[in-house]
mmCIF file of the N, C-alpha and C atoms, coordinates in Angstrom:
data_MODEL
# 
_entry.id   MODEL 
# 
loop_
_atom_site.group_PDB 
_atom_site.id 
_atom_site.type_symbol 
_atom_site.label_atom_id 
_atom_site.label_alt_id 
_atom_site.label_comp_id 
_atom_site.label_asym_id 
_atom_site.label_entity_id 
_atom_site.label_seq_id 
_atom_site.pdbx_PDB_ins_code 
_atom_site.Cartn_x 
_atom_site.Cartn_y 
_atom_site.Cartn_z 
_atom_site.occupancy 
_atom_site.B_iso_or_equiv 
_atom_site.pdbx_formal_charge 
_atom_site.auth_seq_id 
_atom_site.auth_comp_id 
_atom_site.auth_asym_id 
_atom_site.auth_atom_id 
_atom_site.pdbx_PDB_model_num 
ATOM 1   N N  . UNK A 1 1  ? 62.588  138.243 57.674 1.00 0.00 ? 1  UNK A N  1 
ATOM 2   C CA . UNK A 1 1  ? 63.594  137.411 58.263 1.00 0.00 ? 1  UNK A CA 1 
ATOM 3   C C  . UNK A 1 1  ? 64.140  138.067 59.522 1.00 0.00 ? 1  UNK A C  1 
ATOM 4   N N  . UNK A 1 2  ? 64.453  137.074 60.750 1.00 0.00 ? 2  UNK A N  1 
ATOM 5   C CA . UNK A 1 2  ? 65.210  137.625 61.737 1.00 0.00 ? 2  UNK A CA 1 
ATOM 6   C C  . UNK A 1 2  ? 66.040  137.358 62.043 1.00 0.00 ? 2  UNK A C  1 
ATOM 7   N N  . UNK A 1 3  ? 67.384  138.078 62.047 1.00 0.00 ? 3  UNK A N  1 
ATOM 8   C CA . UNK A 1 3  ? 68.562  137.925 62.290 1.00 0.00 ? 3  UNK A CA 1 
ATOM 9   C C  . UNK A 1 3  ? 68.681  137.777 63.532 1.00 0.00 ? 3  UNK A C  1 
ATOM 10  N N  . UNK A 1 4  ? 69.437  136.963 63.780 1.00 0.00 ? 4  UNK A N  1 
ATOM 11  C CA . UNK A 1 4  ? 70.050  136.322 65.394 1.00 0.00 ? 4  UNK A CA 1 
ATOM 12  C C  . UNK A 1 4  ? 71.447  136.937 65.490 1.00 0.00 ? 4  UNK A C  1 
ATOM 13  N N  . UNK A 1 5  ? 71.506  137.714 66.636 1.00 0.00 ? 5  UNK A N  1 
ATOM 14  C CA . UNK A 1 5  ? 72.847  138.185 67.493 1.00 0.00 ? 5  UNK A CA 1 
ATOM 15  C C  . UNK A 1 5  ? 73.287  136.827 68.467 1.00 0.00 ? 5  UNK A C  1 
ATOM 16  N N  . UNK A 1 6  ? 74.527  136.484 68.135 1.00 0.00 ? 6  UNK A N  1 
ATOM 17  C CA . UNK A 1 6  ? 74.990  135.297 68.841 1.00 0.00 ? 6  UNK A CA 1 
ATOM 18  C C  . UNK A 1 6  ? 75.891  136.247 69.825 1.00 0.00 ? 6  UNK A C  1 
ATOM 19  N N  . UNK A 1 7  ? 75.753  136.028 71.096 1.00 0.00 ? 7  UNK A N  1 
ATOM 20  C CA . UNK A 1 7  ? 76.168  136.621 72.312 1.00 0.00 ? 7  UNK A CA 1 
ATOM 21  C C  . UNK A 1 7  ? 77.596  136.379 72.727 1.00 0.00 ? 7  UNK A C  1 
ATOM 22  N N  . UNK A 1 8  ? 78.377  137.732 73.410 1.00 0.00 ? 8  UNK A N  1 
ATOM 23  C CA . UNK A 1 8  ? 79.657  137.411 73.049 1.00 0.00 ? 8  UNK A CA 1 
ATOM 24  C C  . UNK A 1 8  ? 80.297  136.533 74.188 1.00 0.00 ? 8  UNK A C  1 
ATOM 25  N N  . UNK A 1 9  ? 79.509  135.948 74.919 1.00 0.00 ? 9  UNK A N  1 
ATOM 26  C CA . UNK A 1 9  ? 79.588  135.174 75.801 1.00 0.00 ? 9  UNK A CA 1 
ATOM 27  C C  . UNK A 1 9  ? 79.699  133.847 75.272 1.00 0.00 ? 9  UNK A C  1 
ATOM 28  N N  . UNK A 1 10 ? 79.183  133.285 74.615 1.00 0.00 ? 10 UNK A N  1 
ATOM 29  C CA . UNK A 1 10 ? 79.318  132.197 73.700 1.00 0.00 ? 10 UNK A CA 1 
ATOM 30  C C  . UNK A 1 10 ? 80.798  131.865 73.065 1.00 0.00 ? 10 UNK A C  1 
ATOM 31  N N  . UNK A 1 11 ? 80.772  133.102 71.947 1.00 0.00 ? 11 UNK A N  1 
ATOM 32  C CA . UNK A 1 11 ? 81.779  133.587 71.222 1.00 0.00 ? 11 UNK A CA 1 
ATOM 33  C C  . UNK A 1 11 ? 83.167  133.214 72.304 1.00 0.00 ? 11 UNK A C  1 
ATOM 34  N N  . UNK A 1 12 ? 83.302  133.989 73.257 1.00 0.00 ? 12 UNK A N  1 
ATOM 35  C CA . UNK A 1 12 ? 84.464  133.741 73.932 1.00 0.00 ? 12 UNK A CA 1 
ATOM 36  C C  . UNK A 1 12 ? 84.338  132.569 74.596 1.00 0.00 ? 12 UNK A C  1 
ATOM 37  N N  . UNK A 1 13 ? 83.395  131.805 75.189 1.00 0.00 ? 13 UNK A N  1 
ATOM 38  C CA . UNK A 1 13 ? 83.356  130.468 75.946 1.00 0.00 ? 13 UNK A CA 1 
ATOM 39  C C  . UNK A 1 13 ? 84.035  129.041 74.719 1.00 0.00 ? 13 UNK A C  1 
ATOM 40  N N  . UNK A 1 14 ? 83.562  129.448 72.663 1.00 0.00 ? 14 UNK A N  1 
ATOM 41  C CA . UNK A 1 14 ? 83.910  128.634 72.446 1.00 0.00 ? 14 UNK A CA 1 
ATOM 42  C C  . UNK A 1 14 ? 85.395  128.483 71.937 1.00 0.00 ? 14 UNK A C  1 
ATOM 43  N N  . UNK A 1 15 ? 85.729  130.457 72.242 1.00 0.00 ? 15 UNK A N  1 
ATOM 44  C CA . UNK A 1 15 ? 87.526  130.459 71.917 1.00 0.00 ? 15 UNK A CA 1 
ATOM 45  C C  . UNK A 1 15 ? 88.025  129.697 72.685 1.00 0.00 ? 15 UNK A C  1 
ATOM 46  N N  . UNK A 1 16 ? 87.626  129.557 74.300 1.00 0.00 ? 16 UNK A N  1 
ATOM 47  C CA . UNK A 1 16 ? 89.013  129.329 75.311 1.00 0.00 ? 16 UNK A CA 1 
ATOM 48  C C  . UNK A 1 16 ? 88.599  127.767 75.131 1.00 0.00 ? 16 UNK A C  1 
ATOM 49  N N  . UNK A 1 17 ? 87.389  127.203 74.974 1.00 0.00 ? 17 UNK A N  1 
ATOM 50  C CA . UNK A 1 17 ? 86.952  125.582 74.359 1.00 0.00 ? 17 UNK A CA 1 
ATOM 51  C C  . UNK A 1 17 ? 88.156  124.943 73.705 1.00 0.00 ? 17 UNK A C  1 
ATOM 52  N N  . UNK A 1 18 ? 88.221  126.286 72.258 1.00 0.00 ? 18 UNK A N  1 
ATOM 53  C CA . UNK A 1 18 ? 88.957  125.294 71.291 1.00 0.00 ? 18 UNK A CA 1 
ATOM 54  C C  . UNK A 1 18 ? 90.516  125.995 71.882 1.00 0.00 ? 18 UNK A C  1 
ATOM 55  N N  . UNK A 1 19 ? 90.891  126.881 72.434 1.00 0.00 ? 19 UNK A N  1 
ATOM 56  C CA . UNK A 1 19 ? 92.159  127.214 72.878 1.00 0.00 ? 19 UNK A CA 1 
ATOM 57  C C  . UNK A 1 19 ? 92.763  126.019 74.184 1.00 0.00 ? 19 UNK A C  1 
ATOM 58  N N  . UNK A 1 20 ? 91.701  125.875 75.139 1.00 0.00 ? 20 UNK A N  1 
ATOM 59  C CA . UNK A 1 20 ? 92.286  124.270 75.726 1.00 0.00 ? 20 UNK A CA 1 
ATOM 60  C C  . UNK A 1 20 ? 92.249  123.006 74.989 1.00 0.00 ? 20 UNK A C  1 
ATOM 61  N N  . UNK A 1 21 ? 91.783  122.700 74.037 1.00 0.00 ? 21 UNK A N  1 
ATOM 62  C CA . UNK A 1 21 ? 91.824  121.695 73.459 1.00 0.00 ? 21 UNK A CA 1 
ATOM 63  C C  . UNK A 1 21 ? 92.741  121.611 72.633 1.00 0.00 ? 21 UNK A C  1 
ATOM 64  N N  . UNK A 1 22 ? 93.173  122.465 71.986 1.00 0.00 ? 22 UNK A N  1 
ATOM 65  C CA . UNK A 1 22 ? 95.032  122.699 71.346 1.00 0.00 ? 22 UNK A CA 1 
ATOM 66  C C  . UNK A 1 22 ? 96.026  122.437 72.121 1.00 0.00 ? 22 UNK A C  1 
ATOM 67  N N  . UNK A 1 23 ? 95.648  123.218 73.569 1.00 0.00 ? 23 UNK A N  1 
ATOM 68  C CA . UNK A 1 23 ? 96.478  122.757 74.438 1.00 0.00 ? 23 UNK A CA 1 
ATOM 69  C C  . UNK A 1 23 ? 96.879  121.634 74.891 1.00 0.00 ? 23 UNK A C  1 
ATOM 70  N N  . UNK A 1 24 ? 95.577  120.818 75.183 1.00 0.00 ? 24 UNK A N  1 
ATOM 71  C CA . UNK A 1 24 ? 95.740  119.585 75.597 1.00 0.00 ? 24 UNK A CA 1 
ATOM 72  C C  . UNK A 1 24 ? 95.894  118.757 74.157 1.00 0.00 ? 24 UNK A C  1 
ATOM 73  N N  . UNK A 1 25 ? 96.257  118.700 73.286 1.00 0.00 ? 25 UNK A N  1 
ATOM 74  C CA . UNK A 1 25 ? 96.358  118.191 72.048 1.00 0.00 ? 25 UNK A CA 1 
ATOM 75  C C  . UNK A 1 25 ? 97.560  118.132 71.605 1.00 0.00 ? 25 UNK A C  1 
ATOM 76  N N  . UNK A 1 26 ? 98.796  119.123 72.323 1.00 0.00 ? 26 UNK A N  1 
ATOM 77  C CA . UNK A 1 26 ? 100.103 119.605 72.717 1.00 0.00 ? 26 UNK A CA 1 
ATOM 78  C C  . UNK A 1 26 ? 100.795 118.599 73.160 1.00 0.00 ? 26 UNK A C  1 
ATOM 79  N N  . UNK A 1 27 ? 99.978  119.100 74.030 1.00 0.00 ? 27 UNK A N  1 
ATOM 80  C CA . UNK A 1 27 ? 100.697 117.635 75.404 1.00 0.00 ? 27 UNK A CA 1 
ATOM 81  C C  . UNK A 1 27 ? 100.086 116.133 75.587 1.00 0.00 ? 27 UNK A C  1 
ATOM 82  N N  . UNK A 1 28 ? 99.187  115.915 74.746 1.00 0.00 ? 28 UNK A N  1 
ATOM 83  C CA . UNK A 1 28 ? 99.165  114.761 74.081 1.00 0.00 ? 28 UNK A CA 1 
ATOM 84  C C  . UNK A 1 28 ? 100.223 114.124 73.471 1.00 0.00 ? 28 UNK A C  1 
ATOM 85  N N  . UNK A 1 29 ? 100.511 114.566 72.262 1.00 0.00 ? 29 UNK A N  1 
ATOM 86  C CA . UNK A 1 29 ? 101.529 114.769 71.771 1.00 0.00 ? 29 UNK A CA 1 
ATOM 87  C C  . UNK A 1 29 ? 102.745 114.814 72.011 1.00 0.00 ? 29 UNK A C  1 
ATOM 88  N N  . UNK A 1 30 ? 103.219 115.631 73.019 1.00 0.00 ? 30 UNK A N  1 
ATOM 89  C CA . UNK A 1 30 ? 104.695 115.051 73.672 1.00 0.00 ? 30 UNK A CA 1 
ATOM 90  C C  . UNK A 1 30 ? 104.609 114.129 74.166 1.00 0.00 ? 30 UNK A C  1 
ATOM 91  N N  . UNK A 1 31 ? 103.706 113.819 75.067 1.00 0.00 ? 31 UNK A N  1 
ATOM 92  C CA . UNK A 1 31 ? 103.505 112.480 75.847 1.00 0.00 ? 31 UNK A CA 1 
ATOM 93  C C  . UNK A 1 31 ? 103.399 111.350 74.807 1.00 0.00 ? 31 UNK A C  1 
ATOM 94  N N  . UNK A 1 32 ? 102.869 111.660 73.519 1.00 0.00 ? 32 UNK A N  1 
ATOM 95  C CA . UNK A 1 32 ? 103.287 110.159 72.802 1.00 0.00 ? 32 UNK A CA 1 
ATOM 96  C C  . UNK A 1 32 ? 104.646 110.620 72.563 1.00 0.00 ? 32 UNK A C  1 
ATOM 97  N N  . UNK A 1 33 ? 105.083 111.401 72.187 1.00 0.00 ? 33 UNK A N  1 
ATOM 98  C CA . UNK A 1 33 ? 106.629 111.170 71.491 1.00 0.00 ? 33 UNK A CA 1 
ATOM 99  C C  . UNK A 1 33 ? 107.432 110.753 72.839 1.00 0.00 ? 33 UNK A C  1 
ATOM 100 N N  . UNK A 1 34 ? 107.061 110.900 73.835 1.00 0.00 ? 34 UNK A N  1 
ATOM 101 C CA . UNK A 1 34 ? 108.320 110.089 74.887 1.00 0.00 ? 34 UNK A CA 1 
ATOM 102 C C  . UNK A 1 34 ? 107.983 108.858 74.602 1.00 0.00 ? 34 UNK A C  1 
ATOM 103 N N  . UNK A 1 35 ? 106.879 108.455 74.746 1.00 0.00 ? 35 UNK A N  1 
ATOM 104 C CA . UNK A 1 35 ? 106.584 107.193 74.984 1.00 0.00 ? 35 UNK A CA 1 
ATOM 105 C C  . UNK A 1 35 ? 107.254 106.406 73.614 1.00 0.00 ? 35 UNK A C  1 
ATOM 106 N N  . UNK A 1 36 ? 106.854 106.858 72.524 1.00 0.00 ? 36 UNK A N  1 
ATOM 107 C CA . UNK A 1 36 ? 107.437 105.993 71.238 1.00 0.00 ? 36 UNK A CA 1 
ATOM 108 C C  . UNK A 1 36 ? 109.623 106.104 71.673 1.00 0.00 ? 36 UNK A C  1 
ATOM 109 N N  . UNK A 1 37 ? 109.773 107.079 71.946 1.00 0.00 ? 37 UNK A N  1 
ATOM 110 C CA . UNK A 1 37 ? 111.055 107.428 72.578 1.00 0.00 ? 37 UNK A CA 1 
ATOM 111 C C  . UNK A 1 37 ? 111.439 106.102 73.226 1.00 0.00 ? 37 UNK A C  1 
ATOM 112 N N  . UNK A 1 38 ? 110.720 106.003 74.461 1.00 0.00 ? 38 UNK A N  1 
ATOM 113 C CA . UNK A 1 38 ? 111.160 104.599 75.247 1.00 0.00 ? 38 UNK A CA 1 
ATOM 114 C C  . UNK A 1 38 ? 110.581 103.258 74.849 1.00 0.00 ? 38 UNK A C  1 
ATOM 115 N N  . UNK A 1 39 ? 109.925 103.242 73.376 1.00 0.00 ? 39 UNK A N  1 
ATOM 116 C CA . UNK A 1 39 ? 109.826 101.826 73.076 1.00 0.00 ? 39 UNK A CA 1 
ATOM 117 C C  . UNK A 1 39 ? 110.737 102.151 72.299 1.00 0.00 ? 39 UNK A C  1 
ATOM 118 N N  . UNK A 1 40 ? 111.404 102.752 71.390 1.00 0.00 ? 40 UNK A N  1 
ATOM 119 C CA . UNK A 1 40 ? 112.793 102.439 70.766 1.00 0.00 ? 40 UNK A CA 1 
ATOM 120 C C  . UNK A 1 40 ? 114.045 102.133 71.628 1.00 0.00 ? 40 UNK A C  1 
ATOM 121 N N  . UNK A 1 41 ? 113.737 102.650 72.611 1.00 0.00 ? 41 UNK A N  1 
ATOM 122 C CA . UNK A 1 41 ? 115.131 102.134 73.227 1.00 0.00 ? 41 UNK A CA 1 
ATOM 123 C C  . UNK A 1 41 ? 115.318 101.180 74.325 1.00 0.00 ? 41 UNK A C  1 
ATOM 124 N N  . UNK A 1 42 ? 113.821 100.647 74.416 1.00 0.00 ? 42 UNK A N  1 
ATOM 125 C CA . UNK A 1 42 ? 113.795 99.488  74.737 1.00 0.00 ? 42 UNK A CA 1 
ATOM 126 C C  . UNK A 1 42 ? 113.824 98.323  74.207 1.00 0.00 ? 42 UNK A C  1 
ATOM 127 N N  . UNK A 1 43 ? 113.349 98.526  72.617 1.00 0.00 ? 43 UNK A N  1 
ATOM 128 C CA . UNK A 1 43 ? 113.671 97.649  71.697 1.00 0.00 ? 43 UNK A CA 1 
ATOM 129 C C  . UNK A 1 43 ? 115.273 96.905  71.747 1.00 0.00 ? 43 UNK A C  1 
ATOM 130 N N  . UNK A 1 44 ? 116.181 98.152  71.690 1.00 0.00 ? 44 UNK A N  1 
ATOM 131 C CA . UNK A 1 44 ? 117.817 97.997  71.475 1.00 0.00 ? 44 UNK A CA 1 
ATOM 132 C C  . UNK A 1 44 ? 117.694 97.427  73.186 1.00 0.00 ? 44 UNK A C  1 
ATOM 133 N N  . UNK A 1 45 ? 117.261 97.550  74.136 1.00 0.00 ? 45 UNK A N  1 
ATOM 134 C CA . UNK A 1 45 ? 117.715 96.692  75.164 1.00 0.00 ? 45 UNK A CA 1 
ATOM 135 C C  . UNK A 1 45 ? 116.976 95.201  75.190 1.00 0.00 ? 45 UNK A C  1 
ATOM 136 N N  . UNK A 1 46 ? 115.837 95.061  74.765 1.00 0.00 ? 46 UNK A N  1 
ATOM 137 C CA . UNK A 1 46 ? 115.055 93.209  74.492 1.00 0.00 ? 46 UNK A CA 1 
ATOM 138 C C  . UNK A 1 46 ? 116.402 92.907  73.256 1.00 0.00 ? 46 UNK A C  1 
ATOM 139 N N  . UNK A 1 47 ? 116.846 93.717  72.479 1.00 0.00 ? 47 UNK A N  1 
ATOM 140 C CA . UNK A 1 47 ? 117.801 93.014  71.462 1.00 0.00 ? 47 UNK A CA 1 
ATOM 141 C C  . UNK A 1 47 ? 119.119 92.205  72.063 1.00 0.00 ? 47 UNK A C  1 
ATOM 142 N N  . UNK A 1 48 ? 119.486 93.594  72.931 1.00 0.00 ? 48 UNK A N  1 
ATOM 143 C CA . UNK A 1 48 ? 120.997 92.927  74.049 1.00 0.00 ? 48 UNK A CA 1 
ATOM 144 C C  . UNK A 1 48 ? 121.204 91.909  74.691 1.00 0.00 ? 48 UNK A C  1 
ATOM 145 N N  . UNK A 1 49 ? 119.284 92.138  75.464 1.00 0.00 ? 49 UNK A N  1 
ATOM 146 C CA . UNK A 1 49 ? 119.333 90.787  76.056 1.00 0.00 ? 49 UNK A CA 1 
ATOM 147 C C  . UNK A 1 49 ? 118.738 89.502  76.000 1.00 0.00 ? 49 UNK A C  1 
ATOM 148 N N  . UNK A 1 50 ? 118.612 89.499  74.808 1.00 0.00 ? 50 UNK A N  1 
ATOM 149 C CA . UNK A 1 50 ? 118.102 88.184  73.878 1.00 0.00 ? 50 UNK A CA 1 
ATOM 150 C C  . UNK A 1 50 ? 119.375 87.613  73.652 1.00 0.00 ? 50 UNK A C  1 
ATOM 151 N N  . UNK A 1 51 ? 120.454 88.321  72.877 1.00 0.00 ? 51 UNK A N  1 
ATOM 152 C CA . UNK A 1 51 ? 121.533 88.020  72.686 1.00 0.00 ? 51 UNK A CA 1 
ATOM 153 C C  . UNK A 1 51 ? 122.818 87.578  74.245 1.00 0.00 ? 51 UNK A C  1 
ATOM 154 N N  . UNK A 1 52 ? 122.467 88.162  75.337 1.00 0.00 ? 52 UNK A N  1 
ATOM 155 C CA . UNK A 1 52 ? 122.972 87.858  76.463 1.00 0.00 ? 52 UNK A CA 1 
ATOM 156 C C  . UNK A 1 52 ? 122.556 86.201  76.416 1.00 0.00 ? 52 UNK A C  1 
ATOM 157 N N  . UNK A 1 53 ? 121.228 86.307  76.528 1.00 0.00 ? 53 UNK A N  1 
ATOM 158 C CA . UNK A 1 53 ? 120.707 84.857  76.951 1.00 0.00 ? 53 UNK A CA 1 
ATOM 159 C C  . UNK A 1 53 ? 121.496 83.736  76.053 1.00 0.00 ? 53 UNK A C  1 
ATOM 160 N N  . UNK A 1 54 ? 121.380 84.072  74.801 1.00 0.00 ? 54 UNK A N  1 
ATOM 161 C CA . UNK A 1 54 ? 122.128 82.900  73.976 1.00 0.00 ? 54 UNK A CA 1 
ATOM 162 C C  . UNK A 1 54 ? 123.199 82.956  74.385 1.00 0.00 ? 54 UNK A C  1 
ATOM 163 N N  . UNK A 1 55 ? 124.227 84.170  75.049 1.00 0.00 ? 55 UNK A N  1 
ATOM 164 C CA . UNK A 1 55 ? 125.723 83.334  74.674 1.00 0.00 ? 55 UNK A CA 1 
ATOM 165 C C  . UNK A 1 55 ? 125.381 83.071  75.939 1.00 0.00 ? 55 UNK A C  1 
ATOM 166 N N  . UNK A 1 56 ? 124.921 82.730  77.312 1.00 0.00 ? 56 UNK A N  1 
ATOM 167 C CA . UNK A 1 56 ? 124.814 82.299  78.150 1.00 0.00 ? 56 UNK A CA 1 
ATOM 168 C C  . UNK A 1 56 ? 124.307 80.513  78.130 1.00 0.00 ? 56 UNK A C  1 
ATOM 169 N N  . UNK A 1 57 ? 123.309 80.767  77.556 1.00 0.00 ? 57 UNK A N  1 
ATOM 170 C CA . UNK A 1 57 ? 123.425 79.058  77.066 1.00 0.00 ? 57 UNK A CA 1 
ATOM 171 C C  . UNK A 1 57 ? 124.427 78.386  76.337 1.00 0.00 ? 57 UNK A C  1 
ATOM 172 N N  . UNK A 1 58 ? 125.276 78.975  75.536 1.00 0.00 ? 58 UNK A N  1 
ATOM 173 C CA . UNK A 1 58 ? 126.060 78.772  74.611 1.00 0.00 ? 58 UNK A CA 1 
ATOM 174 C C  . UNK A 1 58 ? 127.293 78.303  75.798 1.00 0.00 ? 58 UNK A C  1 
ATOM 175 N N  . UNK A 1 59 ? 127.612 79.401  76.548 1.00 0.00 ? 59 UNK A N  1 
ATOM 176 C CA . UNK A 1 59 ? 128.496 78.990  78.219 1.00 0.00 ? 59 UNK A CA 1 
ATOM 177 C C  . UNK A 1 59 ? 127.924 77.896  78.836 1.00 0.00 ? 59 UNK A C  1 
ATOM 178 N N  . UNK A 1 60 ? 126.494 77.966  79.007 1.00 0.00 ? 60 UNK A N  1 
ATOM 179 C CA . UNK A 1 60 ? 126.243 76.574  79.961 1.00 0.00 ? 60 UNK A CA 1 
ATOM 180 C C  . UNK A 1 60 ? 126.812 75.503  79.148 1.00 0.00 ? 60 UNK A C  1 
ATOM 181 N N  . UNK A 1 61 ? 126.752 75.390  78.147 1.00 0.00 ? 61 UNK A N  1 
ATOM 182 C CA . UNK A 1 61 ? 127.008 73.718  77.300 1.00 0.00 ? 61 UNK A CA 1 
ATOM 183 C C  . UNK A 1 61 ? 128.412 73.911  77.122 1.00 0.00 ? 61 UNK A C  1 
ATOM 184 N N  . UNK A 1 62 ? 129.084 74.821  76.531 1.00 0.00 ? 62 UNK A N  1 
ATOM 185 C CA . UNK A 1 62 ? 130.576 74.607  76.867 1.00 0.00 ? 62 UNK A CA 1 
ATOM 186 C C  . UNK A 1 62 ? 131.021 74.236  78.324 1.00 0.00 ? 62 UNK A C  1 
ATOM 187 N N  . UNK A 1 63 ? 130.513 74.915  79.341 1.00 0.00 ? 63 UNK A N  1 
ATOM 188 C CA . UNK A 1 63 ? 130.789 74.416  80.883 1.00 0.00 ? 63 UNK A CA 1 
ATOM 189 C C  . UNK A 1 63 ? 130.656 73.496  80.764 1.00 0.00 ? 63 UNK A C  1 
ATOM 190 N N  . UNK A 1 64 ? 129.418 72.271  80.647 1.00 0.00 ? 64 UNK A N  1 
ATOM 191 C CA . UNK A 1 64 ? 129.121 71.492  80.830 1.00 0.00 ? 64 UNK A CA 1 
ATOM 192 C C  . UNK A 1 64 ? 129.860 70.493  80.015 1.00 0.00 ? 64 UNK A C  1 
ATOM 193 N N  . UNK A 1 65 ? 130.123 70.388  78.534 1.00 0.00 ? 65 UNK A N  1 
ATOM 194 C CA . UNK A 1 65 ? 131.045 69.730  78.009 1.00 0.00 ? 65 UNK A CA 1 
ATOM 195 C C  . UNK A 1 65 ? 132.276 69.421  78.737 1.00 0.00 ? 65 UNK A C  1 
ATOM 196 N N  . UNK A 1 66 ? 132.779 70.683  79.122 1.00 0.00 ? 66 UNK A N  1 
ATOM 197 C CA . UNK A 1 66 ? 134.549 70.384  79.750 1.00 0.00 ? 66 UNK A CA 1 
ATOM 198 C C  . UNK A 1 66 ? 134.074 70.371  81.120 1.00 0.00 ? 66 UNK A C  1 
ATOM 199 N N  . UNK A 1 67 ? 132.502 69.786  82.399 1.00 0.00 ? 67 UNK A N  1 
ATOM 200 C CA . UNK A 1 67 ? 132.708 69.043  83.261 1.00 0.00 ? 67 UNK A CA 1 
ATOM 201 C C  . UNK A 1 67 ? 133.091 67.352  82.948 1.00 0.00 ? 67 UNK A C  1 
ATOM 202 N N  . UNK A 1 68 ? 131.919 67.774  81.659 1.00 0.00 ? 68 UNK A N  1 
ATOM 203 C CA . UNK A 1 68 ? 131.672 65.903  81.289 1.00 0.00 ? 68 UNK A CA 1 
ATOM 204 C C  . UNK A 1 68 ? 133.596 65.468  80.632 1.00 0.00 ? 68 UNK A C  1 
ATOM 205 N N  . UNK A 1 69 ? 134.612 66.159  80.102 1.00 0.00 ? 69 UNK A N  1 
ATOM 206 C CA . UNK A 1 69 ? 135.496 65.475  79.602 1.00 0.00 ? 69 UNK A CA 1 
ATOM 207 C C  . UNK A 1 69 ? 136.075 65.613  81.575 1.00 0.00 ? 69 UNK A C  1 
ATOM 208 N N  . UNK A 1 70 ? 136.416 66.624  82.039 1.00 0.00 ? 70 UNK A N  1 
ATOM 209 C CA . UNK A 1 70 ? 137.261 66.255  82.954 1.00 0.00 ? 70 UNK A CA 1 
ATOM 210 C C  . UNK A 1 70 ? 136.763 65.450  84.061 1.00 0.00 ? 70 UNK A C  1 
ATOM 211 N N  . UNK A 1 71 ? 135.478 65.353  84.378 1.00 0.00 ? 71 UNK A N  1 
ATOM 212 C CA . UNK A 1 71 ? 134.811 63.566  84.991 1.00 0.00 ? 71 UNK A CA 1 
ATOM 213 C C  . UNK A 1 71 ? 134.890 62.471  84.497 1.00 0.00 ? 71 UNK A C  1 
ATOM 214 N N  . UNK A 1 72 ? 135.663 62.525  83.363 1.00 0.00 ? 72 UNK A N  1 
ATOM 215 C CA . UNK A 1 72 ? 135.496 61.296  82.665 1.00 0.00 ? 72 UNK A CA 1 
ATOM 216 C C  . UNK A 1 72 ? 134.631 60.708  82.016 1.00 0.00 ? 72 UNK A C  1 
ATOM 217 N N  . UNK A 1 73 ? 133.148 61.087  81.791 1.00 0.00 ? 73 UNK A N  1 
ATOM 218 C CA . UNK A 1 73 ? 132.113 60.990  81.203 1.00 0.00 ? 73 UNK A CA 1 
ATOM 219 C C  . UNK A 1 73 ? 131.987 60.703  79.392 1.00 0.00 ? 73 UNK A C  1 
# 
């Protein structure tokens, strides 16, 4: 049988391999957690202004009621 010497050139080419790929696996990672970050708190702002919009319609038809009584309508 012949034993194979794996060269330490290898050896170290596939440390710093898997040592950038942790890295970038890092900062993957933060970069999703902002991102999930700003869909939660964009959520609470589509909520605000969903709710803006209704009482705004809710104002148009009251406006509009007390044009129609004081025109006489």
């Amino acid at each position: 049988m012949s034993e194979r010497k794996m060269p330490w050139a290898v050896i170290v080419a596939v440390a710093v391999q898997t040592a950038a790929g942790l890295i970038w696996a890092g900062g993957a990672a933060a970069r999703i957690e902002t991102l999930e970050t700003r869909v939660a708190e964009q959520r609470l702002v589509a909520e605000r202004l969903a709710r803006l919009e209704e009482q705004a319609v809710a104002t148009r038809a009251s406006l509009e009621r007390i044009e129609a009584k004081v025109s006489g309508e």
